[in-house]
N, C-alpha and C positions, 0 to 999 in steps of 0.2 A: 801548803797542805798537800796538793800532788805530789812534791818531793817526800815527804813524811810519808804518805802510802806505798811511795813504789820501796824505801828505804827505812824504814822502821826501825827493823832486827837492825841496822848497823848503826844507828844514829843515839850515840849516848849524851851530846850536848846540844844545847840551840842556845843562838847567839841571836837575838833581836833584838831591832830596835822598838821604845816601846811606843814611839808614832807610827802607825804604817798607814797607805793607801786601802779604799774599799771597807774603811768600815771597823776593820778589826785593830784593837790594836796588841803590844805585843805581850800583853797581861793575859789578854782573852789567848791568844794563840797558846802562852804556855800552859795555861789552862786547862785549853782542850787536849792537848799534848800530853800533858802529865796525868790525865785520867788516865788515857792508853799505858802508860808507862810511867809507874810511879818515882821511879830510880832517874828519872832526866832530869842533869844538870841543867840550870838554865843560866845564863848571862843576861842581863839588860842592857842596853845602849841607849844614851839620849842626849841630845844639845844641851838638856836641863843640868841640874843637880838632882843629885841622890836624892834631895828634900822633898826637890819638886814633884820630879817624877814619882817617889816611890810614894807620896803623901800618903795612900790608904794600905802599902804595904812595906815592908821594910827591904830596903837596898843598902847594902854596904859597898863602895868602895874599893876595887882591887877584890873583891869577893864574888858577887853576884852579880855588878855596876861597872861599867863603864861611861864617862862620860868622854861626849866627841867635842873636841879631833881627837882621839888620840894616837900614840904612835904605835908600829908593830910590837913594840918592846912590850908596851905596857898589857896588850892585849894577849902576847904570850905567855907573863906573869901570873895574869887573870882567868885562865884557862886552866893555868897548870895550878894553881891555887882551886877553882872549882873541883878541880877534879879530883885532887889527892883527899880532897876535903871527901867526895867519895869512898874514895877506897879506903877512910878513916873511918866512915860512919858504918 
């Protein structure tokens, strides 16, 4: 969240995991995120499956999903797929 304030205006995507420490996790952070900023790509990351994690919302795959480990490859795939998916809609 401190990053997000000092960095707003520059920050078009977030990449989280959707476990995090303290409480939040990263459903709630894009959440909060995405009220400020309608237009933020978000990514999810998780040990899980798509199934698991995204049970009460939908996660695809190479789209919105990342599940871990995975390698740099896939994650630049996944990024550059979010985002074009952007500049489509």
């Amino acid at each position: 969240m401190e990053v997000w304030k000092e960095h707003r205006n520059e920050i078009r995507l977030l990449l989280t995991d959707m476990v995090m420490p303290d409480g939040m996790n990263g459903k709630e952070l894009a959440r909060r995120l995405l009220q400020e900023t309608p237009g933020l790509k978000v990514i999810y990351t998780s040990g899980y499956s798509a199934d698991i994690a995204g049970k009460d919302f939908p996660l695809e795959e190479g789209v919105n999903f990342l599940m871990k480990p995975f390698e740099v490859q896939k994650l630049a795939q996944t990024v550059r797929a979010c985002l074009e998916e952007t500049s489509a809609t």
